[in-house]
VOGU-3710 file (C-alpha; in Angstrom, 3 decimals, decimal comma):
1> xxxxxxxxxx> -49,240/8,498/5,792  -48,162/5,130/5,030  -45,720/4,073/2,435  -45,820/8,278/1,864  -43,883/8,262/5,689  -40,213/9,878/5,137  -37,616/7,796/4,883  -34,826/7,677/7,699  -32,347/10,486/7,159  -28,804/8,793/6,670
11> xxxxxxxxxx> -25,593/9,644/8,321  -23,568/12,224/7,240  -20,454/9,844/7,261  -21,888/7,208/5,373  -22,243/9,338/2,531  -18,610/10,557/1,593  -16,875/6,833/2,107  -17,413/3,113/1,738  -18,588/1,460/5,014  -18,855/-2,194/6,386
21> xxxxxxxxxx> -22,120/-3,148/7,611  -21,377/-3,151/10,935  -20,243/-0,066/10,934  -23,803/1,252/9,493  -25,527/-0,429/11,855  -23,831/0,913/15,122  -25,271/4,155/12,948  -28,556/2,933/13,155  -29,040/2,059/9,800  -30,730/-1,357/9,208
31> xxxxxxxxxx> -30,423/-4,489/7,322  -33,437/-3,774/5,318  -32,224/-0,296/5,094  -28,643/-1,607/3,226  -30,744/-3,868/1,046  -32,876/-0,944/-0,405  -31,897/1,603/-3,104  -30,201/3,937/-1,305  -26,938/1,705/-0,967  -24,781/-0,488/-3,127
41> xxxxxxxxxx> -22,878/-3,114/-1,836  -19,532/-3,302/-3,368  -17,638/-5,792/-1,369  -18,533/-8,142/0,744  -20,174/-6,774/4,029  -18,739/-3,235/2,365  -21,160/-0,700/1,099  -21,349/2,520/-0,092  -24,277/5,184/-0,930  -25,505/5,256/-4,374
51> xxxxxxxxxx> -24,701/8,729/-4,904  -20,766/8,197/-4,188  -18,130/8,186/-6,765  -15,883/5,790/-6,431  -12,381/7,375/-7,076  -9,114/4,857/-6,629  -8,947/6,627/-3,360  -12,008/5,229/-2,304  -11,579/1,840/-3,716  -8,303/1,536/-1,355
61> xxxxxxxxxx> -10,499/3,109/1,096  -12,899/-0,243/0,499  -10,067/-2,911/-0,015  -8,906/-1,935/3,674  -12,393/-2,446/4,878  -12,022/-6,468/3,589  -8,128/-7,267/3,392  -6,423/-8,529/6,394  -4,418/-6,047/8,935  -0,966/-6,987/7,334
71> xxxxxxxxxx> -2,026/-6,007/3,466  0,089/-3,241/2,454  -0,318/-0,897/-0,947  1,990/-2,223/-3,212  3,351/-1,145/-7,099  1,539/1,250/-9,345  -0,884/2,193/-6,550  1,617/3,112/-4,228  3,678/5,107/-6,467  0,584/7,316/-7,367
81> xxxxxxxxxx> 0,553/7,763/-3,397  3,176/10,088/-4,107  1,527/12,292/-6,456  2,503/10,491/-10,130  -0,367/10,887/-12,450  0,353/7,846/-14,484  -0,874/3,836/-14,837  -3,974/2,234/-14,604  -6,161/2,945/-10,899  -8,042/0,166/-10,775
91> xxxxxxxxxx> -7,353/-2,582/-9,528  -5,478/-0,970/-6,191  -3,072/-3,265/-5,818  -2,092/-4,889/-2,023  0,890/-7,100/-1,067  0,227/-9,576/1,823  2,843/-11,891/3,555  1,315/-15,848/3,815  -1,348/-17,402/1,373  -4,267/-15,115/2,015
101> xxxxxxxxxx> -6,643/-15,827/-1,226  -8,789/-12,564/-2,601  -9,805/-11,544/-6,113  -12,017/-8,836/-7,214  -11,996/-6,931/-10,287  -10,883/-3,375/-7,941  -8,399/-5,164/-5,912  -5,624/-6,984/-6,548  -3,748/-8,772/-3,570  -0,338/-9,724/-4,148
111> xxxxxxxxxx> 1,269/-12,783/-1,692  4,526/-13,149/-0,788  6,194/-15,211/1,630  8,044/-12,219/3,251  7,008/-8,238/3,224  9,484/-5,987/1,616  10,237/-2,937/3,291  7,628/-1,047/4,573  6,798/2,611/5,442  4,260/4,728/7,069
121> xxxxxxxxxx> 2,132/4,393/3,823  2,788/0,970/2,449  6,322/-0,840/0,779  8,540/1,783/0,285  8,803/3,483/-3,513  11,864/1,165/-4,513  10,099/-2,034/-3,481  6,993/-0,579/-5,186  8,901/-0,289/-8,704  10,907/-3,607/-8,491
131> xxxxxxxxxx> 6,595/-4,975/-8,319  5,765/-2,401/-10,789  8,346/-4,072/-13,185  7,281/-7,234/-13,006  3,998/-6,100/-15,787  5,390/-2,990/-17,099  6,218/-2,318/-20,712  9,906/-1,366/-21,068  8,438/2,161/-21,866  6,313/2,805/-18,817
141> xxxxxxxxxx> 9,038/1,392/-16,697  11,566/3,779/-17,867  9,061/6,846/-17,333  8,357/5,676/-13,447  11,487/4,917/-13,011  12,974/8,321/-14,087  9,770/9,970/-12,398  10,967/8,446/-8,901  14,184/9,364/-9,580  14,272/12,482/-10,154
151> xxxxxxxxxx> 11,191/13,680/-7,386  14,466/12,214/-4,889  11,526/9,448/-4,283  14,270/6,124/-4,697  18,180/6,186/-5,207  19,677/4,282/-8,217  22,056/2,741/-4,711  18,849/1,937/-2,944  17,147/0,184/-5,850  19,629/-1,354/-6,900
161> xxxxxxxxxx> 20,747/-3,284/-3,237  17,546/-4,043/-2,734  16,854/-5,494/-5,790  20,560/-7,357/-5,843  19,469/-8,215/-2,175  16,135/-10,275/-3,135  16,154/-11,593/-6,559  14,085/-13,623/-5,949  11,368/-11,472/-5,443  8,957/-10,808/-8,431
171> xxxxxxxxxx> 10,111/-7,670/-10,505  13,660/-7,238/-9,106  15,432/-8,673/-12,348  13,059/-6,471/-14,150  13,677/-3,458/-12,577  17,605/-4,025/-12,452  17,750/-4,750/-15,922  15,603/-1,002/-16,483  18,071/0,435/-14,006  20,557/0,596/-16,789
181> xxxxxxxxxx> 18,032/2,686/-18,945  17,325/5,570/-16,320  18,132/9,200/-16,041  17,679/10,919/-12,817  17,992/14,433/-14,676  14,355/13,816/-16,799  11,900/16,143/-15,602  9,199/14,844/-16,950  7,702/11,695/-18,630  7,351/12,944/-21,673
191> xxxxxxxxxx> 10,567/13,624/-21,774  11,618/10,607/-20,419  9,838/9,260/-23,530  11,198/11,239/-25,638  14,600/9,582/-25,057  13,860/6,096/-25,079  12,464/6,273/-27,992  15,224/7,706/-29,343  18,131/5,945/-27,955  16,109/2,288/-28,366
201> xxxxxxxxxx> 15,818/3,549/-32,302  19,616/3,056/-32,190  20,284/7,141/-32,317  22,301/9,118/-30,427  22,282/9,120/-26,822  21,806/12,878/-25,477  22,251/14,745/-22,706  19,350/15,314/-20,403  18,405/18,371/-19,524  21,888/20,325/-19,981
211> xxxxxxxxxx> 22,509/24,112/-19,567  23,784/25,958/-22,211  25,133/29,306/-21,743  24,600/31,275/-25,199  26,560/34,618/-24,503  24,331/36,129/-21,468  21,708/33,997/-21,777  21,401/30,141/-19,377  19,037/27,979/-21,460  17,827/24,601/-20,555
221> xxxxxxxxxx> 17,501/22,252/-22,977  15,542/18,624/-22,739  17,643/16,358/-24,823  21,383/18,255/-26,293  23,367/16,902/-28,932  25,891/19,218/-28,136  28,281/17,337/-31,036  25,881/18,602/-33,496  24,209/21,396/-32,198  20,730/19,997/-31,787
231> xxxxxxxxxx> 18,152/20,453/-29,309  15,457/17,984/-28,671  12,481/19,682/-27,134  9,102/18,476/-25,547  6,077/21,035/-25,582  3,866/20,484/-22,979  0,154/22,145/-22,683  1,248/24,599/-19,908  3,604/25,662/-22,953  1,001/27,318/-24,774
241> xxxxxxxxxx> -1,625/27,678/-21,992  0,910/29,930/-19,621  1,514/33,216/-21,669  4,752/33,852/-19,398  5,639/30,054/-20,520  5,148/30,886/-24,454  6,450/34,214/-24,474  9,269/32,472/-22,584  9,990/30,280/-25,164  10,218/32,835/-28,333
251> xxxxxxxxxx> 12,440/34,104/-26,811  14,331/31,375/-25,979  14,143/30,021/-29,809  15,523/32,783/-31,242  18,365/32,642/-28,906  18,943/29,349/-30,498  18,625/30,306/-33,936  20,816/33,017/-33,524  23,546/31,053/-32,346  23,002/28,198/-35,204
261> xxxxxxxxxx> 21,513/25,583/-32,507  18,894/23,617/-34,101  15,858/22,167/-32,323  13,152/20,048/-33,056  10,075/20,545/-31,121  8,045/17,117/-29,857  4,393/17,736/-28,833  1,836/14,986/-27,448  0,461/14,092/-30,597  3,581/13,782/-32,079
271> xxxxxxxxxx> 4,760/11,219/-29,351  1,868/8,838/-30,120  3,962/8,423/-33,240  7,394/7,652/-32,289  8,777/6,797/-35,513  7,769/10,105/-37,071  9,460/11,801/-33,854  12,251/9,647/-34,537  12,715/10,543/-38,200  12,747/14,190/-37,795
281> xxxxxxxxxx> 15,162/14,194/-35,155  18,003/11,801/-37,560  16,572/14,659/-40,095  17,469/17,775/-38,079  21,283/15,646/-37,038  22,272/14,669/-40,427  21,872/17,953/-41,663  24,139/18,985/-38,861  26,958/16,202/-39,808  25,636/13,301/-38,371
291> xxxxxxxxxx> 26,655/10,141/-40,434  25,880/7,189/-38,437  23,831/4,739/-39,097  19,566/5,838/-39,395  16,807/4,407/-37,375  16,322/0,966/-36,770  12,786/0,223/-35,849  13,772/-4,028/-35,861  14,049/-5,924/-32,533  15,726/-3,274/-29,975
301> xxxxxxxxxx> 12,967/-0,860/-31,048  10,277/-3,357/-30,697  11,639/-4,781/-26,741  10,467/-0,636/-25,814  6,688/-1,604/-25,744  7,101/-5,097/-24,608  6,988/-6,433/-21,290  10,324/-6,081/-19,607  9,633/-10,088/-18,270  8,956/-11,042/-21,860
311> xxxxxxxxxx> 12,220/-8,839/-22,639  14,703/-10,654/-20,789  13,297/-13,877/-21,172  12,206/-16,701/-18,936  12,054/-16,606/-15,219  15,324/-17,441/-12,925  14,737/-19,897/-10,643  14,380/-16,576/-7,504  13,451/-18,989/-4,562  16,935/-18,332/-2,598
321> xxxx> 17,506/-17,985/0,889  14,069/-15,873/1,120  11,894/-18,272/2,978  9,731/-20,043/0,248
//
C-alpha cells in the first residue's frame, strides 16, 4: 500500500496530557514519529498531541515535566489551586530554592535562596499572597486577599507573622501594608471591590456584610451605613439567572423600602466605572444627612490601581538574617 499504509495508532495516555520524550518512547512511539504532525513539542524534550488543549492545568502539568524536583507552585497559580477564579493563568508560576535559570513564556520560575513554607500542594496560601503582592495592583490584592480570608484559606495572625518573620522576602511589605485594607466578612470580590473603591474615594467606611433585623425579617446586607440608613448592594448574574435568587430579592427590597433603608444597587458593568458607582452612592448618603466631604478621585484614589510596590515606594534593603 505504500505511503497509503495506516499510520501507528497512538497511546491512549499520550493524548489527554503533555509527555517527555522518553516517556513516548518507552510507549513505542518514535523519534520520527514526535517529529511528524501528529505532535507539538512545547518544551524542551516535552510534547503534547496536536489535538490537546492546553488548559493552565496542563501547562503546570508540562512545567513539572522540565523544572527541577524542588520547584514548588507559587503566587497567583497556587491560589487558583484552591478554587479562586481570578488573575492571569499563564505563565504558572514556580518558586525554586538556589539559582536554577528557566524562562518560557508559560512558566515563570521564581528563585529564592530559602523555600517558604510548603504544603502538600506547593507554598502554603499565605506565602502564596505575600508573592502575589509583590505585582499586584492595590485592587486585585485587596480582592485575593479578602477571597483567602474569608474561604478560612490564611489568618490575618498567620499572614501577618510570616510576613513580619521574613521581610525580606519579595512581597511581604506588600502584603503587610494590604493587610490593613482587608475584610474577612467580604463574600465575594465584587464586593470586595465594591468597598475599596469606596473607602479609597475618601467615603465612608461600611460595614461588611451586617444583619439587619427589620421587624421579623433577618436581611443581609453587603456594605451598611447603618448611620444613614444606606445599603450598598452588588448584583451578581446568579441574581437574575436564579428565579428563587430574584424573587428573593423583591422581596427583600421592599422590606427595605418599607422601613426607609435606602440602597443602591452595583452591577458588573457598573463596577468597570468606579467613579460613577462612587457618585451614586455619596448621592443616595447625602440625601440621607451625610455632610462630609465628596469624592476625591486625586492621589489615594489613584494608589487603588497601582502597583502596591510602586505604592509604598522603593525597596527596603530585605537581605536580613535569611541566608542571601
Amino acid at each position: 500500500m505504500g505511503w497509503l499504509t495506516a499510520m501507528k495508532p497512538i497511546p491512549t495516555e499520550l493524548l489527554n496530557r503533555p509527555f517527555t520524550t522518553s516517556g513516548a518512547r518507552q510507549r513505542g512511539v518514535s523519534d520520527r514519529m514526535l517529529a511528524g504532525r501528529r505532535f507539538v513539542r512545547i518544551l524542551p524534550g516535552v510534547h503534547r498531541h496536536r489535538e490537546l488543549d492546553m488548559t493552565a492545568g496542563r501547562w503546570i502539568e508540562a512545567a513539572r515535566l522540565v523544572l527541577p524536583e524542588g520547584a514548588q507552585l507559587t503566587g497567583i497559580t497556587r491560589i487558583q489551586q484552591l478554587g479562586l477564579h481570578f488573575g492571569p493563568e499563564l505563565p504558572v508560576r514556580f518558586v525554586v530554592e538556589g539559582d536554577h535559570h528557566l524562562s518560557f513564556d508559560e512558566i515563570f520560575l521564581h528563585r529564592t535562596t530559602r523555600l517558604p513554607p510548603l504544603d502538600d500542594v506547593g507554598v502554603t496560601p499565605a506565602a502564596a499572597f505575600i508573592s502575589y503582592c509583590r505585582r499586584a495592583r492595590v485592587i486585585d490584592a485587596i480582592k485575593v486577599g479578602d477571597w483567602l480570608l474569608h474561604q478560612g484559606h490564611v489568618t490575618e495572625a498567620e499572614l501577618r507573622h510570616l510576613a513580619l518573620g521574613e521581610q525580606w522576602r519579595d512581597g511581604a511589605v506588600e502584603a503587610l501594608w494590604v493587610l490593613e485594607h482587608l475584610d474577612p466578612a467580604s463574600r465575594s470580590l465584587p464586593e470586595s471591590e465594591c468597598r475599596a473603591i469606596l473607602s479609597f474615594a475618601g467615603l465612608p467606611i461600611g460595614e461588611v456584610n451586617r444583619r439587619l433585623t427589620i421587624d421579623d425579617a433577618h436581611l443581609i446586607g453587603d456594605l451598611v451605613f447603618e448611620q444613614w440608613r444606606t445599603v450598598v448592594e452588588y448584583e451578581g448574574a446568579h441574581h437574575q439567572a436564579d428565579r428563587a435568587q430574584y424573587a428573593s430579592d423583591i422581596d427583600r427590597y421592599a422590606v427595605m423600602r418599607g422601613h426607609d433603608i435606602a440602597y443602591v444597587q452595583v452591577t458588573k458593568e457598573k463596577l468597570k466605572r468606579p467613579r460613577l458607582v462612587t457618585r451614586e452612592v455619596h448621592r443616595e448618603l447625602v440625601t440621607r444627612g451625610y455632610d462630609g466631604p465628596p469624592p476625591d478621585f486625586g492621589h489615594h484614589w489613584h494608589q487603588l490601581f497601582e502597583r502596591i510596590t510602586d505604592v509604598i515606594g522603593p525597596r527596603l534593603d530585605r537581605r536580613q538574617s535569611s541566608g542571601a
